[in-house]
C-alpha positions as CSV (number, residue, x, y, z in Angstrom):
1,X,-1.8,-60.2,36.5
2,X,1.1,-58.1,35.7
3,X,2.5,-60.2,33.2
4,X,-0.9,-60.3,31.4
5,X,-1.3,-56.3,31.5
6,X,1.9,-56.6,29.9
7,X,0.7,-58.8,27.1
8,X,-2.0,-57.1,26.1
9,X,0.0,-53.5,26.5
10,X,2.9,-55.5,23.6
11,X,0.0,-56.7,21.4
12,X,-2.0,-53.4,21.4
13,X,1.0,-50.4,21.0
14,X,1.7,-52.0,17.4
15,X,-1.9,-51.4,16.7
16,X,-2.0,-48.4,17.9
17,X,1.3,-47.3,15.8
18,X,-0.5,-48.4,12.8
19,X,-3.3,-46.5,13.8
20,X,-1.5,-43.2,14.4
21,X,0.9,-43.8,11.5
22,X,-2.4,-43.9,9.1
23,X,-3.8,-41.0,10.3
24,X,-0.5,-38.9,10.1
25,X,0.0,-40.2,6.4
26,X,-4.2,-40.1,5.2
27,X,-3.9,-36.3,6.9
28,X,-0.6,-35.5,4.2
29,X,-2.2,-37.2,1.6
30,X,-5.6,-34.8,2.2
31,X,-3.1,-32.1,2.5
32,X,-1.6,-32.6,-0.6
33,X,-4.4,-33.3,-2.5
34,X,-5.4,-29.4,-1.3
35,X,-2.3,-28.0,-2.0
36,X,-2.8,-28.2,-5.7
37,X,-5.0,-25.3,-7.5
38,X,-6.1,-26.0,-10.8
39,X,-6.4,-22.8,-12.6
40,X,-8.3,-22.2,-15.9
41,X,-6.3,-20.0,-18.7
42,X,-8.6,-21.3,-21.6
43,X,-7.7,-22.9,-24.6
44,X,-6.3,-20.0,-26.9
45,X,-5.6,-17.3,-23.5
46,X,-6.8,-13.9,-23.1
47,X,-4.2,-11.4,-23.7
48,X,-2.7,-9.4,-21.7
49,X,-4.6,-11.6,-18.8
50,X,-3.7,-14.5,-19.9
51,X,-1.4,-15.3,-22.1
52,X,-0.1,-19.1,-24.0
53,X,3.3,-18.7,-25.2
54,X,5.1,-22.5,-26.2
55,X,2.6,-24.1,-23.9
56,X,3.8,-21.6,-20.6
57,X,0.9,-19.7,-19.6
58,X,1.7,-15.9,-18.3
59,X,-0.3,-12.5,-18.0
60,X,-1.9,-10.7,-15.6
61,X,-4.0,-12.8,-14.0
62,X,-1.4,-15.7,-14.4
63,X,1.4,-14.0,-12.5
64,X,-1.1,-12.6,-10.0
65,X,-2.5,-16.1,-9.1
66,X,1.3,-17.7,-9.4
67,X,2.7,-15.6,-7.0
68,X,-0.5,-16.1,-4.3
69,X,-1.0,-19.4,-5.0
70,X,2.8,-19.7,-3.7
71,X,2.4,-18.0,-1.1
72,X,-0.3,-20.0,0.0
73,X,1.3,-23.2,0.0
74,X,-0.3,-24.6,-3.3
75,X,1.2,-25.7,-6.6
76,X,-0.7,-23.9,-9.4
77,X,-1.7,-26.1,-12.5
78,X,-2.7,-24.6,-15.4
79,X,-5.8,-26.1,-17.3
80,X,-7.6,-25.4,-20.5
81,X,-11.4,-25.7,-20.8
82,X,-13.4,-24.2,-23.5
83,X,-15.7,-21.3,-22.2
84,X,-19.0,-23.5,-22.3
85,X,-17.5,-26.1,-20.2
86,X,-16.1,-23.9,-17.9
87,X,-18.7,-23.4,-15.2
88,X,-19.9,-27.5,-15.1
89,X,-16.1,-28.5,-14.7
90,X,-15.7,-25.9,-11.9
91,X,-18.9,-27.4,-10.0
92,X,-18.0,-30.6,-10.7
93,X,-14.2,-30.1,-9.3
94,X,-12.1,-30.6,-12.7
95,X,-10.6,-27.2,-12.3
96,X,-10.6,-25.2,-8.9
97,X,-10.8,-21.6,-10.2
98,X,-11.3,-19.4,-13.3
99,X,-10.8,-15.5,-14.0
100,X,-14.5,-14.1,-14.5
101,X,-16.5,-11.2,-13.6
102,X,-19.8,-11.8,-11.6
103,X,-21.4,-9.6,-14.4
104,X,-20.5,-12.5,-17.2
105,X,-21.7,-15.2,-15.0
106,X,-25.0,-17.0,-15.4
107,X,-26.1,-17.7,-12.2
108,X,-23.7,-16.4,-10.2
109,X,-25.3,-17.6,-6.5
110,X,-23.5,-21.0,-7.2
111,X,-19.9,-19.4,-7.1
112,X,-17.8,-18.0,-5.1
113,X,-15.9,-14.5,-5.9
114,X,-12.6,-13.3,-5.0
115,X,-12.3,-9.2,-4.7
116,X,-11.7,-7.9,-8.2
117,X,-7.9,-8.3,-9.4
118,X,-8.4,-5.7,-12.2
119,X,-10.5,-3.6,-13.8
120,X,-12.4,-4.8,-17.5
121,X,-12.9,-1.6,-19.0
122,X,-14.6,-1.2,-22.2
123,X,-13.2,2.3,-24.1
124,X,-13.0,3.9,-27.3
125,X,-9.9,3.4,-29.3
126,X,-9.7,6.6,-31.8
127,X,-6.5,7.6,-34.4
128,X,-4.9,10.2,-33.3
129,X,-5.9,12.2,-36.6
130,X,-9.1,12.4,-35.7
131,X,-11.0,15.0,-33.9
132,X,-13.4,12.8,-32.2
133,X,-14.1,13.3,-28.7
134,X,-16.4,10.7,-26.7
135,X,-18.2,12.4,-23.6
136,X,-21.5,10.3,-24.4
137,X,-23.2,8.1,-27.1
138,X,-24.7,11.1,-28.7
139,X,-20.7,12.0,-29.7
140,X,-20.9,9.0,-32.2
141,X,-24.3,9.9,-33.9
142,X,-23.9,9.2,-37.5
143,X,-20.4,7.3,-37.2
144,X,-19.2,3.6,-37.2
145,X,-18.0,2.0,-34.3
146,X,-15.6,-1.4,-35.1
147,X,-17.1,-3.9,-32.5
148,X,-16.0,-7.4,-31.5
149,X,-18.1,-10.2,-33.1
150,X,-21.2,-11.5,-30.2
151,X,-20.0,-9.2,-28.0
152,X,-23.1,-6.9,-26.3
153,X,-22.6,-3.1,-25.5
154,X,-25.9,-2.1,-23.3
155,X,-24.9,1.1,-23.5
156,X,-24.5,1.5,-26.9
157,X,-27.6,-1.2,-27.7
158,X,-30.4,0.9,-28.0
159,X,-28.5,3.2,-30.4
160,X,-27.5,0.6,-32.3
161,X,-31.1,-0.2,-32.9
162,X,-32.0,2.6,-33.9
163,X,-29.7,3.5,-35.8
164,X,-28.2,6.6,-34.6
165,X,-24.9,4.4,-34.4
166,X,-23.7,1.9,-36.7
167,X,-21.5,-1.0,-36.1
168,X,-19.6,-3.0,-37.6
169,X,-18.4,-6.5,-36.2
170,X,-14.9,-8.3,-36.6
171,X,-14.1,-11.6,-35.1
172,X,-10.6,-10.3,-33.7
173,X,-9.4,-8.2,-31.3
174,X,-6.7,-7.7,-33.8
175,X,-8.2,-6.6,-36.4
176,X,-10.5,-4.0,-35.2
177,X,-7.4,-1.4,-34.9
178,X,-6.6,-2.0,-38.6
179,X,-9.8,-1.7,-40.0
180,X,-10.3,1.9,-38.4
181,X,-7.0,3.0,-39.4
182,X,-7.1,1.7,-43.2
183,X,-11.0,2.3,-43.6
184,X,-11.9,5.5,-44.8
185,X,-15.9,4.8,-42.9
186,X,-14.6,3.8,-39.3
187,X,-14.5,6.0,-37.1
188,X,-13.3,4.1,-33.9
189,X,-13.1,0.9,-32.1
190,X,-14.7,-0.1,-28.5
191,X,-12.2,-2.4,-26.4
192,X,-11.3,-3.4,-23.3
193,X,-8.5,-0.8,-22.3
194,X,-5.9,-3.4,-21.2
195,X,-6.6,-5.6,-24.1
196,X,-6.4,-2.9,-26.8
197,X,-3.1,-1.5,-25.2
198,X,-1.5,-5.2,-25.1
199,X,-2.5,-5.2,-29.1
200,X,-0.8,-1.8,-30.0
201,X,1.8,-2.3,-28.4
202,X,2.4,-5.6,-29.9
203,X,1.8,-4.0,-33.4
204,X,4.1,-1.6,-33.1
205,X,0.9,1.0,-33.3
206,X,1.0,2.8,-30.0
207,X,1.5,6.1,-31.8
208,X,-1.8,5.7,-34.0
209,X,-4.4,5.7,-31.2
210,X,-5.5,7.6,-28.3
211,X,-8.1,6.0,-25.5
212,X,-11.3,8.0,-24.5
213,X,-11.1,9.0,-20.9
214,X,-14.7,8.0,-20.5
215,X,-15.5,3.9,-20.4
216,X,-18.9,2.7,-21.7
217,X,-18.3,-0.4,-19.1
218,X,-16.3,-1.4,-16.1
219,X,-16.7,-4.6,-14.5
220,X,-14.3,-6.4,-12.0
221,X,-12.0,-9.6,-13.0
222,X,-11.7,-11.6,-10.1
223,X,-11.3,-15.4,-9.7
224,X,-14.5,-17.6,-9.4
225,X,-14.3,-20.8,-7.0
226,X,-16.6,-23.4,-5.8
227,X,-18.3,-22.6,-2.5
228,X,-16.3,-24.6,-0.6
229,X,-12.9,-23.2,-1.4
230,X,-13.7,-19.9,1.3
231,X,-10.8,-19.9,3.2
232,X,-8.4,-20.2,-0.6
233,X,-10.6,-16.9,-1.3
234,X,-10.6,-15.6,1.6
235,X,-6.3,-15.9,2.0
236,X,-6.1,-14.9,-1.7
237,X,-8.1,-11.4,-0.3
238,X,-5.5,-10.8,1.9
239,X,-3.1,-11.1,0.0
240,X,-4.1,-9.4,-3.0
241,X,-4.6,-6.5,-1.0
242,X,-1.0,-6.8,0.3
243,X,-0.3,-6.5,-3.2
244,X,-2.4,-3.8,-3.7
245,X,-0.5,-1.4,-1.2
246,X,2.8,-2.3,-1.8
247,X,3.0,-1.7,-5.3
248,X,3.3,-4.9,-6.4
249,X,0.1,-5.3,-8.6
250,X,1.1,-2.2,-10.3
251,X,4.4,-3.6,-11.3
252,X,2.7,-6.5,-12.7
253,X,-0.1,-4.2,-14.7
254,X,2.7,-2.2,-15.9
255,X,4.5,-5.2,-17.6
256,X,1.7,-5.4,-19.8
257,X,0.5,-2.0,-21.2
């Protein structure tokens, strides 16, 4: 009886090796397939938050995520999907997270939303020869405001309609600073602050412009995931926050303004 015990012990602790040794290496595989984030940065970028230099992907929101992501445990891939596509591949798990603000996202319910990393905020950019000074929409009465092409300003809308305020729309960021500071009928631009900071600087036109204090907009940039990534944004929280009070998000902001 013993030596049949024994038998069937010898035949079955193979098995059961094979057994264990599949679970171990199907668990690492699942790991690994986790450990990798794919992160949207767009086809073209979004200076200063994103930015595409010789293929390498950098900016605000790229070095924020980098240095998390490591943290973390995951490899961050960068991937670049046209803004229309960008909400179907995320359901449908081609990429694992983009930088958005809830208020830009249709249907919003079917994401999930990290806190917000930075602040989008909309301001006036005005030469510093003029006497302007914004303290509401009645301060622009009778002047033209450069605006970026498609882009809506509810604040502003109603004036726009009525005329009180006229625009005038460019299809670069770029180009909105030169047109008020060559054009004798433009009186200021509307920008994100960050963006319109990243775009002097790079000019070489810091000197020509000063900022309103006041911001016609403010709206959160965060990271959008799928549902079931909680516990990525819930550890990316945590340690944004860490980033938060030890300075280190500053430092980041502060290499691009």
């Amino acid at each position: 009886m013993k030596r049949l015990w024994r038998c069937r012990l010898a035949l079955k602790l193979p098995i059961l090796a094979l057994l264990i040794g599949a679970l171990i290496f199907g668990g690492n595989a699942v790991a690994s397939e986790q450990k990798t984030f794919r992160f949207n940065v767009s086809p073209s970028g979004y200076p200063p938050y994103l930015i595409l230099e010789n293929n390498q992907p950098s900016g605000i929101m790229w070095d924020v995520v980098a240095r998390i992501s490591e943290r973390l445990g995951y490899e961050l891939v960068a991937k670049r999907v046209p803004r229309k596509r960008v909400d179907q591949m995320l359901l449908d798990g081609f990429i694992d997270g983009t930088p958005r603000a809830i208020e830009w996202t249709g249907a919003p319910d079917r994401f999930l939303f990290t806190d917000s990393v930075v602040a989008i905020e909309e301001v006036f950019f005005i030469p510093k020869t003029s006497e302007l000074k914004y303290r509401s929409p009645r301060d622009l009465f009778s002047k033209t405001v450069v605006t970026h092409l498609g882009y809506n300003y509810p604040l502003l809308q109603s004036y726009f309609e009525a005329g009180n305020i006229r625009r005038f729309d460019v299809s670069r960021d770029r180009d909105m600073f030169t047109f008020v500071l060559h054009g004798d009928r433009f009186d200021a631009a509307v920008a994100d602050r960050l963006v319109g900071q990243w775009i002097l600087r790079k000019e070489g036109l810091q000197d020509q412009f000063r900022t309103s204090q006041i911001s016609i907009s403010q709206f959160g940039f965060r990271i959008m995931l799928r549902k079931d990534w909680q516990g990525f944004g819930e550890a990316f929280n945590r340690e944004l926050e860490k980033m938060r009070e030890s300075g280190e998000l500053d430092a980041i902001l502060a290499n691009y303004r």
